[in-house]
matplotlib code that plots the C-alpha trace (Angstrom):
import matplotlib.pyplot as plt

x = [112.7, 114.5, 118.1, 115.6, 114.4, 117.9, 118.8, 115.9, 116.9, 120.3, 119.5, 116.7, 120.0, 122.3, 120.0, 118.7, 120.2, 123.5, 122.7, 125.9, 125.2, 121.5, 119.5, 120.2, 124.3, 123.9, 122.4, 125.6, 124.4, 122.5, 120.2, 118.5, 118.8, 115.5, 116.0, 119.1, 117.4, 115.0, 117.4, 118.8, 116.0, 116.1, 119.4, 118.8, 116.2, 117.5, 121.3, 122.8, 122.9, 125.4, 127.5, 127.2, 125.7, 128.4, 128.0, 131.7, 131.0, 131.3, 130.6, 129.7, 131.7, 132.1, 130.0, 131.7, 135.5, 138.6, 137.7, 134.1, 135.9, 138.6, 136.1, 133.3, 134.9, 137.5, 136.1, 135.2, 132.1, 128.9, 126.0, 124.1, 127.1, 126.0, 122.4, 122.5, 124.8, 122.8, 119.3, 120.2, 122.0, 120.7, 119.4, 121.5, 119.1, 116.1, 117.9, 115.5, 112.7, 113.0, 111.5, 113.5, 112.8, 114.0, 117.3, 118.3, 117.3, 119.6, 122.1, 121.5, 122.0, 125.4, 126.5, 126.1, 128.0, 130.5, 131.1, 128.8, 127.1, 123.4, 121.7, 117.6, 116.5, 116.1, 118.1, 115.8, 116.3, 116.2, 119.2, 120.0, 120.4, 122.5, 124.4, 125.5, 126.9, 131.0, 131.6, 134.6, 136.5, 136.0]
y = [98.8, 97.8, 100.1, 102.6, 102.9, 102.7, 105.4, 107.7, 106.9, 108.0, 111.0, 111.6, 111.5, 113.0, 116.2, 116.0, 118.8, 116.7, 116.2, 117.4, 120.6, 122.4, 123.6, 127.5, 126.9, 126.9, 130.6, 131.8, 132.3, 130.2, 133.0, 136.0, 139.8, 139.8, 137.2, 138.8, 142.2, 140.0, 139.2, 142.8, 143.6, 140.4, 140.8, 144.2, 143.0, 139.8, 140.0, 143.4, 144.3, 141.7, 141.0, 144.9, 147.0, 146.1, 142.4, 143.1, 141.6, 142.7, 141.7, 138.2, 136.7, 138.7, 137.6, 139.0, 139.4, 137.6, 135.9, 134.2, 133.4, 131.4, 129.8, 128.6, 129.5, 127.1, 124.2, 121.8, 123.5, 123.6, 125.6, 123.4, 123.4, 127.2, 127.1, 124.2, 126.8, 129.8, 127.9, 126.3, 128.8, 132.1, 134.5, 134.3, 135.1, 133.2, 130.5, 128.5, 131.3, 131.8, 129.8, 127.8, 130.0, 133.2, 131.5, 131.1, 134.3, 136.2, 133.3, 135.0, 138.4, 136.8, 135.5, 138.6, 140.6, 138.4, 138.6, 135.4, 136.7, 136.7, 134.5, 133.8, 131.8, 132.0, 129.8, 127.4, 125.5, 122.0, 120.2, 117.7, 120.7, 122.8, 119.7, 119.8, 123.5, 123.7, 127.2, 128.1, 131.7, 134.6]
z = [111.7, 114.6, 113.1, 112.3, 116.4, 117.7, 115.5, 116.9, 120.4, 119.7, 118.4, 121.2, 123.6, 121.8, 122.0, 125.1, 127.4, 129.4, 133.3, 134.4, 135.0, 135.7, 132.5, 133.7, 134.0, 130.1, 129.3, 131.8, 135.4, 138.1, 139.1, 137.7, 138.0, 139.1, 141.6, 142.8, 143.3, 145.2, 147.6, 148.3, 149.7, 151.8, 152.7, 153.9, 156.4, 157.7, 156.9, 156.8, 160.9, 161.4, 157.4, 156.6, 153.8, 151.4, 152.7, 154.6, 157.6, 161.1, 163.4, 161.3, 158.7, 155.3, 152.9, 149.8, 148.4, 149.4, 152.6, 151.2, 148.0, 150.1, 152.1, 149.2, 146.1, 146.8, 144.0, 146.7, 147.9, 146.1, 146.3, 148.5, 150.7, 151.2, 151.1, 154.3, 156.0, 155.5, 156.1, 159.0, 160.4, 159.7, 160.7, 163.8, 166.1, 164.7, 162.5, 160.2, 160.2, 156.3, 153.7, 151.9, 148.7, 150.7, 151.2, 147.9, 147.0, 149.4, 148.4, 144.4, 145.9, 147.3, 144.2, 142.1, 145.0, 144.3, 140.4, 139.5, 136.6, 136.6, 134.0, 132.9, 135.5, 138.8, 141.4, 142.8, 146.5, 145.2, 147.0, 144.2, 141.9, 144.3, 144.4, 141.1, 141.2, 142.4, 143.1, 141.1, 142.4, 140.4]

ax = plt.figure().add_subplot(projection="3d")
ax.plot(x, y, z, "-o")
ax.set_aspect("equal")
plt.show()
């Protein structure tokens, strides 16, 4: 009896999804299309004025292509990293003012601008999650 319930708990852990990485890294993207789409929108409100249409910056820093990748696509910075930039910074002249939730959907919106690919679920703002996601460049 005793062999019997070890073996069931090894099993049990052996297919339980690993910790490493957040259940949505595994179908190939940490946000959504539709989440992503979500934050175009966003971003064209709150962001665009100041990182441009193509998310280029200027007059604020660029917020796709070489430069961001050589700041947060380095392997050292994680998503949190970004989303504690962007919600306690930003917008610049009313920083703090989104929800949480509105962050990390212009943060999706980001990502796909800058050749993350998109996968089935959305991004969410939970810091111990962001945590666990290194950006890597692309």
């Amino acid at each position: 009896m005793r062999v019997r319930l070890i073996a069931q708990v090894a099993v049990s852990i052996a297919m339980a999804p690993s910790c490493a990485l957040p259940a949505y890294a595994a179908d190939g993207g940490y946000y959504s299309a539709a989440q992503a789409a979500r934050g175009e929108a966003l971003y064209e409100q709150y962001c665009m004025a100041c990182h441009g249409a193509k998310l280029q910056g200027n007059p604020a820093a660029p917020l796709a292509g070489p430069v961001f990748q050589g700041r947060w696509a380095d392997g050292q910075h994680t998503l949190d990293d970004l989303f504690y930039i962007v919600r306690t910074q930003m917008p610049y002249s009313a920083p703090g003012s989104l929800a949480k939730q509105q962050y990390v959907v212009v943060i999706a919106y980001v990502l796909k601008m800058n050749g993350y690919e998109a996968g089935e679920t959305d991004l969410t703002p939970i810091t111990s999650t962001l945590k666990k996601i290194t950006l890597q460049p692309r």
